[in-house]
FIVO-889070 format. One record per atom (N, C-alpha, C, O): residue in three letters; x, y, z; residue number from 1; atom name. Coordinates in nm, 3 decimals. Layout:
<drenvos>
<"ala",<X,Y,Z>,NUM,"CA">
...
</drenvos>
This chain:
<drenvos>
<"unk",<0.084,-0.118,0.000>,1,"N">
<"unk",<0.000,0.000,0.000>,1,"CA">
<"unk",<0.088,0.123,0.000>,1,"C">
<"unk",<0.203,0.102,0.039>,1,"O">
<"unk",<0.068,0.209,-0.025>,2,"N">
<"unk",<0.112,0.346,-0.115>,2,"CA">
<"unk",<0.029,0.461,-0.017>,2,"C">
<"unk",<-0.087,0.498,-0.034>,2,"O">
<"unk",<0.116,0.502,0.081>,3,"N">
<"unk",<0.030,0.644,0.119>,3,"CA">
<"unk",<0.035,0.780,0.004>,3,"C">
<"unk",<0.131,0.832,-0.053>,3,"O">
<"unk",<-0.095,0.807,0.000>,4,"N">
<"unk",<-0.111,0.926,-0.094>,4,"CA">
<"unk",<-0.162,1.050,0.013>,4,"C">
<"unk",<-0.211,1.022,0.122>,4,"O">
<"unk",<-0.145,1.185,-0.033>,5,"N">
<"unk",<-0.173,1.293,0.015>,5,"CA">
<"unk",<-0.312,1.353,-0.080>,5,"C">
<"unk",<-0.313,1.378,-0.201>,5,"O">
<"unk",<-0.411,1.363,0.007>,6,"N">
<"unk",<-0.497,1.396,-0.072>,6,"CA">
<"unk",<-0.550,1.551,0.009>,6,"C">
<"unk",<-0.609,1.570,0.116>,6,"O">
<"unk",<-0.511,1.620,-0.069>,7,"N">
<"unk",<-0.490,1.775,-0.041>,7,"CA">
<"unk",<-0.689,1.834,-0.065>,7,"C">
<"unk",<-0.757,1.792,-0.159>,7,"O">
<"unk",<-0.727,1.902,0.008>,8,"N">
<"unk",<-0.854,1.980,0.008>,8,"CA">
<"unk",<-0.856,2.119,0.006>,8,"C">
<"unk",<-0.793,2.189,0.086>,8,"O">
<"unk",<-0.927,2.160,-0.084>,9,"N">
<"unk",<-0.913,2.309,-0.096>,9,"CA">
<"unk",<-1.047,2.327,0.023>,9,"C">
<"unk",<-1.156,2.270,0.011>,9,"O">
<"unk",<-1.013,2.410,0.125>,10,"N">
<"unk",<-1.067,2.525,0.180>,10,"CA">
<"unk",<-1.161,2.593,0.150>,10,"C">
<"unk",<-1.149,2.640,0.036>,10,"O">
<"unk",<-1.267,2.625,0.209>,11,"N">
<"unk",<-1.388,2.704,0.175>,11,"CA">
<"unk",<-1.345,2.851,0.165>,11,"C">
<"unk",<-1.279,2.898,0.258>,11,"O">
<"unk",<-1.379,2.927,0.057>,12,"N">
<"unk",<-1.302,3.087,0.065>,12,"CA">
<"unk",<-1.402,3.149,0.172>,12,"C">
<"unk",<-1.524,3.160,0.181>,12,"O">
<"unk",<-1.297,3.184,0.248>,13,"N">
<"unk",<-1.344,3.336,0.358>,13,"CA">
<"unk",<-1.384,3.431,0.342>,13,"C">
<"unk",<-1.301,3.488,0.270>,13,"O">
<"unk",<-1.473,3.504,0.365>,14,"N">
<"unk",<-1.448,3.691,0.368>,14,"CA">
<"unk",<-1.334,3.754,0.411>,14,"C">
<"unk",<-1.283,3.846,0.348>,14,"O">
<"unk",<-1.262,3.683,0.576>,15,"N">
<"unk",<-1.150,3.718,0.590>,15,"CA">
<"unk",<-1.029,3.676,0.537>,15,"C">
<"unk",<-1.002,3.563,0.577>,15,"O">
<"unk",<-0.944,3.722,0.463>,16,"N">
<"unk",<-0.789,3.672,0.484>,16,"CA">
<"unk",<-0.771,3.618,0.551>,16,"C">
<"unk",<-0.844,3.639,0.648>,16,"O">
<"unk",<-0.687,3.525,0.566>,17,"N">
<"unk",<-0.609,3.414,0.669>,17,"CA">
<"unk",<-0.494,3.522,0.693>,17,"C">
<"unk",<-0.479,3.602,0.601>,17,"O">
<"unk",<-0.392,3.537,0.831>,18,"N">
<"unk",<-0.322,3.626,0.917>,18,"CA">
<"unk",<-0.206,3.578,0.764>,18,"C">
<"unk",<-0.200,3.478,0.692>,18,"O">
<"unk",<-0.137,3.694,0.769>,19,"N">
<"unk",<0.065,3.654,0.733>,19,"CA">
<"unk",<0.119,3.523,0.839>,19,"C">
<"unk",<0.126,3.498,0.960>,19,"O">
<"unk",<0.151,3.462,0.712>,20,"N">
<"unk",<0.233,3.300,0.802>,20,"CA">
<"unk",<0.139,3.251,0.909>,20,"C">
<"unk",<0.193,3.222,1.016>,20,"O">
<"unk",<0.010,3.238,0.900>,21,"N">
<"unk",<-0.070,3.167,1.013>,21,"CA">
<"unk",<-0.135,3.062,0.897>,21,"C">
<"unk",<-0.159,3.084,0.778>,21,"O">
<"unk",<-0.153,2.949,0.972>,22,"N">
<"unk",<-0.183,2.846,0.904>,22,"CA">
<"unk",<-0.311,2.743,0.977>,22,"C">
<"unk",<-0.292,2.705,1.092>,22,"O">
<"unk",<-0.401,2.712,0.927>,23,"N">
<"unk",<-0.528,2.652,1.003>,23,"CA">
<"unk",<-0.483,2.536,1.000>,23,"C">
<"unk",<-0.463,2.498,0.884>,23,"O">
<"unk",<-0.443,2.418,1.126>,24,"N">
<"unk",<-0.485,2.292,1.108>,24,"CA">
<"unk",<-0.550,2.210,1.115>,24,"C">
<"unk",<-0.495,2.163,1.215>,24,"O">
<"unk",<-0.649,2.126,1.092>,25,"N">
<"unk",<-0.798,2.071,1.147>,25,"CA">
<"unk",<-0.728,1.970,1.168>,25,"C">
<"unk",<-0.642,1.933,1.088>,25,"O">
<"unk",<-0.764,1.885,1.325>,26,"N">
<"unk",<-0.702,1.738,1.335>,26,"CA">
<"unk",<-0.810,1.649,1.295>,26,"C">
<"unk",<-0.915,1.688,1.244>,26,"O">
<"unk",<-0.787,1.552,1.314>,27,"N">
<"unk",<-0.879,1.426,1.269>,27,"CA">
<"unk",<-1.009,1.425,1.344>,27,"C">
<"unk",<-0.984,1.437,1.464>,27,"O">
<"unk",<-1.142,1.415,1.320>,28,"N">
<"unk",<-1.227,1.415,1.409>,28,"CA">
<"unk",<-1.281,1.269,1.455>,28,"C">
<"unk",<-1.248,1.170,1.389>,28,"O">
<"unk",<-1.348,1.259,1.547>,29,"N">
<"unk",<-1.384,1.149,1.561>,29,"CA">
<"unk",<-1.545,1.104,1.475>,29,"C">
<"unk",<-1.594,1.200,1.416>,29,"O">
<"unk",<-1.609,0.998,1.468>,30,"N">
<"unk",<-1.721,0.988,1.401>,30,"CA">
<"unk",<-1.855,1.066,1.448>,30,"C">
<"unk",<-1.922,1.114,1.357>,30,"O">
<"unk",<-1.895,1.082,1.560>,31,"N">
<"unk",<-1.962,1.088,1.630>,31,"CA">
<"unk",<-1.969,1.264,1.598>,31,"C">
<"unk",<-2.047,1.337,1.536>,31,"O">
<"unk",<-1.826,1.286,1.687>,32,"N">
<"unk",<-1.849,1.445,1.639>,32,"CA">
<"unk",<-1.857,1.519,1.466>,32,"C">
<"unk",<-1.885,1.633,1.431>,32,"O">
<"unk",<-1.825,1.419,1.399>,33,"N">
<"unk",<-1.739,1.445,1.282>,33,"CA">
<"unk",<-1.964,1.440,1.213>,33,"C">
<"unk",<-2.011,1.530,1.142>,33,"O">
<"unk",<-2.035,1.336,1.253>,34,"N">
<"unk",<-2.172,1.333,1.246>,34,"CA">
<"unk",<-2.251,1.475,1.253>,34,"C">
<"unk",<-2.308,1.523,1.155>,34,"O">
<"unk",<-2.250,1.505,1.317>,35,"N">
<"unk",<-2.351,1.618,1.368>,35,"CA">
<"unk",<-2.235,1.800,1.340>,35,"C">
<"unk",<-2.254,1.909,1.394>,35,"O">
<"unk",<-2.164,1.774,1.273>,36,"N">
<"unk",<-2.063,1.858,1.202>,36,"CA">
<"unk",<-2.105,1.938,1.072>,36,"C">
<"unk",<-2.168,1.890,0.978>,36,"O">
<"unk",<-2.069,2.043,1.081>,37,"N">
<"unk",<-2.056,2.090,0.935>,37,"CA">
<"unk",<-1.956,2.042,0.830>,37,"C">
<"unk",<-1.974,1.986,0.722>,37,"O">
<"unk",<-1.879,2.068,0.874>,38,"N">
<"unk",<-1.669,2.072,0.799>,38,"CA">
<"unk",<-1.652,1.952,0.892>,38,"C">
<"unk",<-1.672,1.952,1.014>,38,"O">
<"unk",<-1.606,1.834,0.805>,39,"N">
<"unk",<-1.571,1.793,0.903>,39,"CA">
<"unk",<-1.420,1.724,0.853>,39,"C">
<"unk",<-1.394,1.720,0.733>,39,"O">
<"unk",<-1.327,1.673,0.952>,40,"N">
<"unk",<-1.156,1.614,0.908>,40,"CA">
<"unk",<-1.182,1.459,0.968>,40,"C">
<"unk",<-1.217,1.435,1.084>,40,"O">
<"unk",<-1.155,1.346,0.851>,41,"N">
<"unk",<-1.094,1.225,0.942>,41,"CA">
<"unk",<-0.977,1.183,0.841>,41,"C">
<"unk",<-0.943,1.220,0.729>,41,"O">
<"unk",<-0.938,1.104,0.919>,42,"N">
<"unk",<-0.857,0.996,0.875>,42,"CA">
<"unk",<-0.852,0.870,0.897>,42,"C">
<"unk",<-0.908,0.816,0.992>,42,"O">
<"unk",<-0.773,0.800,0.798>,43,"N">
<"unk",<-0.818,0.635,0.790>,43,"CA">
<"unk",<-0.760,0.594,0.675>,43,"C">
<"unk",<-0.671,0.653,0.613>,43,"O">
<"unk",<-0.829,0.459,0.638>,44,"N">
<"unk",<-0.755,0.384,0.499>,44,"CA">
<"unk",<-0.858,0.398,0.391>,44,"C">
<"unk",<-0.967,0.344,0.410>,44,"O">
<"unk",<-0.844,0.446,0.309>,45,"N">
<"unk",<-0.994,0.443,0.191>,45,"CA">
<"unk",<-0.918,0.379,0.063>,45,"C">
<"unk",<-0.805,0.397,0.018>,45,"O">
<"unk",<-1.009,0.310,0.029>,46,"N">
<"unk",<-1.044,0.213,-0.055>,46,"CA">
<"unk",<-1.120,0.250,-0.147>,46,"C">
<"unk",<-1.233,0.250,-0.098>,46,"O">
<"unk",<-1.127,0.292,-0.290>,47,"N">
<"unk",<-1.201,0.335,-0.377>,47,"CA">
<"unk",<-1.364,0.169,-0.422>,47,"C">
<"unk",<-1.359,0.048,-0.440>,47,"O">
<"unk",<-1.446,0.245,-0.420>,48,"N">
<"unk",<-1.560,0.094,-0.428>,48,"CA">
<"unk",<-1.677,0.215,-0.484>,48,"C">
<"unk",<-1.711,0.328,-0.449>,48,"O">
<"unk",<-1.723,0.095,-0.616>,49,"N">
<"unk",<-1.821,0.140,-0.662>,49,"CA">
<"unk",<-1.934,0.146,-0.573>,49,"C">
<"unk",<-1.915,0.054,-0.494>,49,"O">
<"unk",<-2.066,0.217,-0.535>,50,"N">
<"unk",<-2.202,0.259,-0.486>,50,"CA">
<"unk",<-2.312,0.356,-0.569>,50,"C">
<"unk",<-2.336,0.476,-0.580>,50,"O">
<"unk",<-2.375,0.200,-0.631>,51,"N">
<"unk",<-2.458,0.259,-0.697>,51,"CA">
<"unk",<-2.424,0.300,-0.815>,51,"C">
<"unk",<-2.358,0.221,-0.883>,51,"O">
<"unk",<-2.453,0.410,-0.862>,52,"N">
<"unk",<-2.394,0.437,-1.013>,52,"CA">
<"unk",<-2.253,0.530,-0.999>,52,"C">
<"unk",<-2.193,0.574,-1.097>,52,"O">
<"unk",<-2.216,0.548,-0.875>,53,"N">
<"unk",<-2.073,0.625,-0.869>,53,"CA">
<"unk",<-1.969,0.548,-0.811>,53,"C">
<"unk",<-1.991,0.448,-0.743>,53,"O">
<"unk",<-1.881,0.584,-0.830>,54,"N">
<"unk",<-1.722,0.551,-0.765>,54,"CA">
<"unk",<-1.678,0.658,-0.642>,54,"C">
<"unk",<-1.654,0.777,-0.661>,54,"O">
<"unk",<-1.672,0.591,-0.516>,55,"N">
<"unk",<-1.698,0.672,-0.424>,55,"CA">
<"unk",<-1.555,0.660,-0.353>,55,"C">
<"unk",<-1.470,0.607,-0.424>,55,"O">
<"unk",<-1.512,0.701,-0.218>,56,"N">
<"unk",<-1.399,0.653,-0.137>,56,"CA">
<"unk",<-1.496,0.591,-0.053>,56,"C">
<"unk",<-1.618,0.609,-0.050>,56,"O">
<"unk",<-1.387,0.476,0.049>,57,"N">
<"unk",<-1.434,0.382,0.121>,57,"CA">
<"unk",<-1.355,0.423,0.250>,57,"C">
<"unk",<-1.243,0.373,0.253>,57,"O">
<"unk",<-1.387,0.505,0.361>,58,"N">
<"unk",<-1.287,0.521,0.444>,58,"CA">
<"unk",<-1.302,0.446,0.566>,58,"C">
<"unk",<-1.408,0.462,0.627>,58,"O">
<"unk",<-1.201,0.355,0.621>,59,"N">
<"unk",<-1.193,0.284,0.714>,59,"CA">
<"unk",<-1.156,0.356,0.817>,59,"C">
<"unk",<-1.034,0.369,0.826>,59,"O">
<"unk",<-1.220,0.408,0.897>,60,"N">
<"unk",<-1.133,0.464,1.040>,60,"CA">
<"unk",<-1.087,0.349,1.148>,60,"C">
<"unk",<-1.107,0.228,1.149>,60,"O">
<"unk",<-1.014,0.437,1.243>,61,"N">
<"unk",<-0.937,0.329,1.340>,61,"CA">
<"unk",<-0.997,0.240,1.440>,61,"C">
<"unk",<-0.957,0.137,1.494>,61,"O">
<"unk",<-1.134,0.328,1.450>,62,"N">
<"unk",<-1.202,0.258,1.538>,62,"CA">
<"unk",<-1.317,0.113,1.449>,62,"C">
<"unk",<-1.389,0.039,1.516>,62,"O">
<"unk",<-1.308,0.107,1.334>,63,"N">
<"unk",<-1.348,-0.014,1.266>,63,"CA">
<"unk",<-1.447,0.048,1.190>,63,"C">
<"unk",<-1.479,0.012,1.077>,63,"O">
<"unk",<-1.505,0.162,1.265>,64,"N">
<"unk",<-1.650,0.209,1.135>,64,"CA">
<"unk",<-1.611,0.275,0.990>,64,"C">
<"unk",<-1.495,0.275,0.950>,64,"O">
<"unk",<-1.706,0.323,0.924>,65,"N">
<"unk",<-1.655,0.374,0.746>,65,"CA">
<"unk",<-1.747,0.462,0.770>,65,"C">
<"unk",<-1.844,0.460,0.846>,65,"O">
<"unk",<-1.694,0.559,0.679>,66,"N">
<"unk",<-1.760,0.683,0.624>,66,"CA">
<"unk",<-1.759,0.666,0.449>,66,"C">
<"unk",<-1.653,0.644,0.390>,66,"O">
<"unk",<-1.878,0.678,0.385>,67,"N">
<"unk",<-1.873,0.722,0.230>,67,"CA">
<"unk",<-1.812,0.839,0.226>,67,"C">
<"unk",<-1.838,0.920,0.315>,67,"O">
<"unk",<-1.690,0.882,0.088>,68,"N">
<"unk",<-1.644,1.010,0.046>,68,"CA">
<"unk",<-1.674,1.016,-0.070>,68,"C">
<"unk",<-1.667,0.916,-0.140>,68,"O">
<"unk",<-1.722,1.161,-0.129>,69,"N">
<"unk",<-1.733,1.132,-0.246>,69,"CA">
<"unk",<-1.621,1.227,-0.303>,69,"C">
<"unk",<-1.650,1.347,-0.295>,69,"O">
<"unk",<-1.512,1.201,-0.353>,70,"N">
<"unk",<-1.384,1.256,-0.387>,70,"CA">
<"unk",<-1.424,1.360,-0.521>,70,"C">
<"unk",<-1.520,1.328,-0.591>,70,"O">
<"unk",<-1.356,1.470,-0.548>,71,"N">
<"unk",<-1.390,1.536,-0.701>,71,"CA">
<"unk",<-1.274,1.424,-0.789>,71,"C">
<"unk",<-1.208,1.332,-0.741>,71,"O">
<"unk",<-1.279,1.462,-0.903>,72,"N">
<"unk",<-1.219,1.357,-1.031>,72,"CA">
<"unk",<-1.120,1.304,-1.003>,72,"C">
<"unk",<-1.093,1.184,-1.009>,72,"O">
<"unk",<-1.047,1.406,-0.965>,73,"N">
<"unk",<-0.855,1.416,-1.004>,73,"CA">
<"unk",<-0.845,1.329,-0.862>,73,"C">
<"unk",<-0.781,1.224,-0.869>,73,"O">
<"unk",<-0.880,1.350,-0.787>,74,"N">
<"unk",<-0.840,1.226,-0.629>,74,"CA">
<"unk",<-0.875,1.118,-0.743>,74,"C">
<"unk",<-0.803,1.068,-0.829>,74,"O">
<"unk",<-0.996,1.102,-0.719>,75,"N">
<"unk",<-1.060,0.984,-0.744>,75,"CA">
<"unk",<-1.001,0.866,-0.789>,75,"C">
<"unk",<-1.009,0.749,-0.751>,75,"O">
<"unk",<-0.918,0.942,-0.913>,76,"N">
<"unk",<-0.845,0.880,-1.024>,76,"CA">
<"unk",<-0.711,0.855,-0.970>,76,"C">
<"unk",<-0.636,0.791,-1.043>,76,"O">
<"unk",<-0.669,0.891,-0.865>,77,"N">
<"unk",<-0.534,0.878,-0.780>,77,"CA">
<"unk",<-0.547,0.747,-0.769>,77,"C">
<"unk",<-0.487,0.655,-0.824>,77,"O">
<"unk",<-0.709,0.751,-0.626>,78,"N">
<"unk",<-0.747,0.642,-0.567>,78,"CA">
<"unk",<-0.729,0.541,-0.653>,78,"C">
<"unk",<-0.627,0.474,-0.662>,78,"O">
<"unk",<-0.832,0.529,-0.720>,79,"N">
<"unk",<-0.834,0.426,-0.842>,79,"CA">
<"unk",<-0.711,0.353,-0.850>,79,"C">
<"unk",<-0.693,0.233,-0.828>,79,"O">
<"unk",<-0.647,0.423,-0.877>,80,"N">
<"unk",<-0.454,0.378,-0.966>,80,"CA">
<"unk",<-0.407,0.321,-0.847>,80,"C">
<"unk",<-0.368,0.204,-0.852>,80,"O">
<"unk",<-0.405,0.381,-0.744>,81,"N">
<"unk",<-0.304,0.367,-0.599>,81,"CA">
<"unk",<-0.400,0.240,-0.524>,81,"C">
<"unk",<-0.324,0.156,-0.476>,81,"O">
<"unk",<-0.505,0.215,-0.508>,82,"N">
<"unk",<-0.620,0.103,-0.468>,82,"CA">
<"unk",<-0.589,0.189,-0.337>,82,"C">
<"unk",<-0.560,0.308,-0.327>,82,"O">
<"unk",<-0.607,0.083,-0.231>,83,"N">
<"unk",<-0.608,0.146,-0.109>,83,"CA">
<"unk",<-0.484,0.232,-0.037>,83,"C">
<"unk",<-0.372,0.181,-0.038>,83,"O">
<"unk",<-0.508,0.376,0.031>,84,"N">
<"unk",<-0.437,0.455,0.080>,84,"CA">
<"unk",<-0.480,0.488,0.240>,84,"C">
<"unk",<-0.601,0.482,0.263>,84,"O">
<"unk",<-0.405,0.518,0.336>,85,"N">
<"unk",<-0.405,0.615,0.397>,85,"CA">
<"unk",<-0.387,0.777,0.392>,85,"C">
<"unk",<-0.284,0.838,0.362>,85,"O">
<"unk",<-0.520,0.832,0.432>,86,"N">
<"unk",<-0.528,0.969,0.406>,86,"CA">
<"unk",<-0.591,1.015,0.557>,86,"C">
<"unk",<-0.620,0.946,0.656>,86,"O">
<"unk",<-0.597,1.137,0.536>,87,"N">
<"unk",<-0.627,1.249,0.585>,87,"CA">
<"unk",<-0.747,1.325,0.511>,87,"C">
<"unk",<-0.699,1.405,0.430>,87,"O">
<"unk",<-0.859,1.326,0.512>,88,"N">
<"unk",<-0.968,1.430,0.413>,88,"CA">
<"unk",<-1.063,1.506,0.521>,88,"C">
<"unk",<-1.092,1.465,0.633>,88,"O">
<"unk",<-1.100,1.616,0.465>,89,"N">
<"unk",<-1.190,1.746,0.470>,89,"CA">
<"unk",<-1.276,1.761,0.392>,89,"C">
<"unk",<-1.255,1.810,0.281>,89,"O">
<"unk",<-1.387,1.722,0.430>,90,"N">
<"unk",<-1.527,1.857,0.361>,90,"CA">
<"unk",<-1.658,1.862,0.425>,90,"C">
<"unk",<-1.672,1.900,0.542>,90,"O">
<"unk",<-1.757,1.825,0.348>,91,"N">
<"unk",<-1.885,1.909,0.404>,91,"CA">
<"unk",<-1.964,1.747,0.452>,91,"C">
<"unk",<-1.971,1.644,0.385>,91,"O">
<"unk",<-1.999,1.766,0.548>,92,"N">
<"unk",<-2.067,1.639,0.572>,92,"CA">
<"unk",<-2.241,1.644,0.556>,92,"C">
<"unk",<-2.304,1.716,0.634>,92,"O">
<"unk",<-2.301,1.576,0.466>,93,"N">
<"unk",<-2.437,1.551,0.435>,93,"CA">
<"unk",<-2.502,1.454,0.488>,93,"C">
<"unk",<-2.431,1.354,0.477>,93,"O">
<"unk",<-2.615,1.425,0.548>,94,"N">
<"unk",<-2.649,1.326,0.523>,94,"CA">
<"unk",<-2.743,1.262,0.434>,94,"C">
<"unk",<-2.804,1.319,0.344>,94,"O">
<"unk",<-2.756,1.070,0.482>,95,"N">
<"unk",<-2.795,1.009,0.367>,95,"CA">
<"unk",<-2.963,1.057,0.410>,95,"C">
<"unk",<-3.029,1.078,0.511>,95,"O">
<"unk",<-2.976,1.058,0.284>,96,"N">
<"unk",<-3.160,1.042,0.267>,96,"CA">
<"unk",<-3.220,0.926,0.279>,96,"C">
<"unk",<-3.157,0.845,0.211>,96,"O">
<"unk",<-3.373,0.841,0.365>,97,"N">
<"unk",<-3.361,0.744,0.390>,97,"CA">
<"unk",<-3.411,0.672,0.230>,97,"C">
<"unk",<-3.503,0.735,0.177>,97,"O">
<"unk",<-3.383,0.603,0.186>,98,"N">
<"unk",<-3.397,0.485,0.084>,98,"CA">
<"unk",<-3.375,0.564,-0.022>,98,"C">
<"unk",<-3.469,0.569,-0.101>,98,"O">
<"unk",<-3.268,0.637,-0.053>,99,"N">
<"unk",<-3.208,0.687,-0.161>,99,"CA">
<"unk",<-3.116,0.610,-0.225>,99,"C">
<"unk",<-3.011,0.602,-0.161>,99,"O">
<"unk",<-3.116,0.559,-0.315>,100,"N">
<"unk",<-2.993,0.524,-0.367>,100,"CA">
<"unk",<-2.848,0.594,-0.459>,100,"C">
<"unk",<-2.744,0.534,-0.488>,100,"O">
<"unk",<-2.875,0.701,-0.483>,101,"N">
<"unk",<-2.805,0.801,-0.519>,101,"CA">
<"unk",<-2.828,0.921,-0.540>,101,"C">
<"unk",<-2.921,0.946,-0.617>,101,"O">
<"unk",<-2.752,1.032,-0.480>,102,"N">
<"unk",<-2.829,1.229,-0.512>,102,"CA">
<"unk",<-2.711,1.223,-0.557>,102,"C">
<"unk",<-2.611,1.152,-0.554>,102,"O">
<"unk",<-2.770,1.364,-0.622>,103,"N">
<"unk",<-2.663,1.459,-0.662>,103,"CA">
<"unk",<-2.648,1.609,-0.605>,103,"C">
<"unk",<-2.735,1.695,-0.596>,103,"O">
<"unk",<-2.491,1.618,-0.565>,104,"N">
<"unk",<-2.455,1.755,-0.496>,104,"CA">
<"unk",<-2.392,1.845,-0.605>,104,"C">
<"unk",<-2.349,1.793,-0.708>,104,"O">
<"unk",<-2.385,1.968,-0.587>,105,"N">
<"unk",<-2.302,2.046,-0.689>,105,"CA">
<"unk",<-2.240,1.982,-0.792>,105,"C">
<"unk",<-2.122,2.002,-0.822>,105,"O">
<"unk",<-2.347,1.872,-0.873>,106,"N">
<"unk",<-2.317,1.840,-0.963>,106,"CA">
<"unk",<-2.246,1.725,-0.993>,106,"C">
<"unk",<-2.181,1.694,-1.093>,106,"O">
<"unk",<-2.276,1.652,-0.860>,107,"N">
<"unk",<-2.156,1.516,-0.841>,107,"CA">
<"unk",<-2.282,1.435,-0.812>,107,"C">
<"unk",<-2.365,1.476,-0.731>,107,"O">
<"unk",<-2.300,1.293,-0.893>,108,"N">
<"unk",<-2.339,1.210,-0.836>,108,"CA">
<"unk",<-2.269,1.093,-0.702>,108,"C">
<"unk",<-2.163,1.031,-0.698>,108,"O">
<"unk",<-2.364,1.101,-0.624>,109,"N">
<"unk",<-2.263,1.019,-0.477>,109,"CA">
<"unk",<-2.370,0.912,-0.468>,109,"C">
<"unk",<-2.492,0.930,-0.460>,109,"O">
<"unk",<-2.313,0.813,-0.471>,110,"N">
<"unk",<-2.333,0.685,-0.444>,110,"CA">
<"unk",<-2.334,0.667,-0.301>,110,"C">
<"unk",<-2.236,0.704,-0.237>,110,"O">
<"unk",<-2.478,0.592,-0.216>,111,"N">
<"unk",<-2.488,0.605,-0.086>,111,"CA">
<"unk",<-2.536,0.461,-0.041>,111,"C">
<"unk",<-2.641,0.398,-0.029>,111,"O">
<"unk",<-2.375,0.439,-0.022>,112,"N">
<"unk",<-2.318,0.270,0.010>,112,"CA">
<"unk",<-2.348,0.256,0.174>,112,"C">
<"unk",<-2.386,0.342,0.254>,112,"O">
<"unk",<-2.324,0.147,0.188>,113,"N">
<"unk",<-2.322,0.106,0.349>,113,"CA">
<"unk",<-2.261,0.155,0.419>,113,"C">
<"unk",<-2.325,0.145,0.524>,113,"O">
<"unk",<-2.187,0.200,0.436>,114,"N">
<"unk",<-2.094,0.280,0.518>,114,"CA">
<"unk",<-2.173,0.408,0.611>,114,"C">
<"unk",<-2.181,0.513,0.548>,114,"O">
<"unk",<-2.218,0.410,0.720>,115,"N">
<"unk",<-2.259,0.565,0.798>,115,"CA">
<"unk",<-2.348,0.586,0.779>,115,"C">
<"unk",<-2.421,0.544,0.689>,115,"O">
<"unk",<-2.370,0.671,0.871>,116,"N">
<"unk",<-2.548,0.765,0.846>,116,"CA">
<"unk",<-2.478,0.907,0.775>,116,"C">
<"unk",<-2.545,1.006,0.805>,116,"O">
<"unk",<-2.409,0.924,0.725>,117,"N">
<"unk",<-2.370,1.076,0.635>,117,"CA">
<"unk",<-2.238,1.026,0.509>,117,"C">
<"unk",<-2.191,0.915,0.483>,117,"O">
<"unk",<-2.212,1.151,0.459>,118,"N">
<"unk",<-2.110,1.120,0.360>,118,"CA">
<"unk",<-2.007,1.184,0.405>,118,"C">
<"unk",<-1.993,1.214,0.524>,118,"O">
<"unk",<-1.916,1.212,0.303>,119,"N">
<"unk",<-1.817,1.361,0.342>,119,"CA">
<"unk",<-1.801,1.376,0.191>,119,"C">
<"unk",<-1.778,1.278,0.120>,119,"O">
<"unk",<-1.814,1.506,0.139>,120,"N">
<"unk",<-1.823,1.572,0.012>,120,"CA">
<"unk",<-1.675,1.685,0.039>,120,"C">
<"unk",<-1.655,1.782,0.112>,120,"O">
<"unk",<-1.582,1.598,-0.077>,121,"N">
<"unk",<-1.461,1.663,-0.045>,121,"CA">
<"unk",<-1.478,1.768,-0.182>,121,"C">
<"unk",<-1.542,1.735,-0.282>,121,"O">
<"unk",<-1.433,1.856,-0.171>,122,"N">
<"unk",<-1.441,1.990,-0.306>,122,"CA">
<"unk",<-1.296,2.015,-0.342>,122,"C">
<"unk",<-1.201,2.047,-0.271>,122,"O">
<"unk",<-1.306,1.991,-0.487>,123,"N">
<"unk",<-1.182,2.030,-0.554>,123,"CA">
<"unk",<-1.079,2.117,-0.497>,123,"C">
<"unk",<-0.978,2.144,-0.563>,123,"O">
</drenvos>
């Protein structure tokens, strides 16, 4: 296995970020990471089809998964690299009950077994 860095762009501010100050989000746990806006975990993800999309599969430490739905350019990392350890950020949704797939800003997300929410990482 192949650790990859899978980098997240940031929601733009009204404010500037300070000269040389730098935000770090640590890993959240599930629970809090649930009832979250933004939320950070980490774990091993595994790219797996759901439904009509290709989603991430993230294994956290404590044994549970979260669905991600990665933009292209990860995706296609994932894909190539199979399973990684990462670090990811974004917007956490949840699932709708007996949906089998929505679409967010234009992304279809596949809503696999994994969790009661997703994490919608943005280019």
């Amino acid at each position: 296995m192949r650790k990859i860095g899978i980098a997240v762009l940031a929601l733009t501010l009204s404010v500037p970020p300070l000269t040389g100050c730098e935000t770090v989000h640590e890993p959240m746990t599930y629970e809090r990471c649930a009832t979250a806006r933004l939320c950070t975990l980490r774990g091993m993800m595994t790219p797996v089809q759901a439904g009509q999309a290709w989603m991430g599969r993230l294994e956290l430490p404590d044994g549970r998964c979260v669905s991600v739905s990665l933009p292209g350019q990860m995706l296609a990392e994932l894909q190539q690299s199979g399973a990684a350890e990462v670090t990811v950020r974004g917007r956490v949704y949840e699932k709708q009950p007996d949906a089998q797939s929505m679409t967010v800003e234009g992304r279809t997300i596949g809503l696999g077994e994994c969790g009661s929410f997703f994490l919608f990482v943005y280019d």
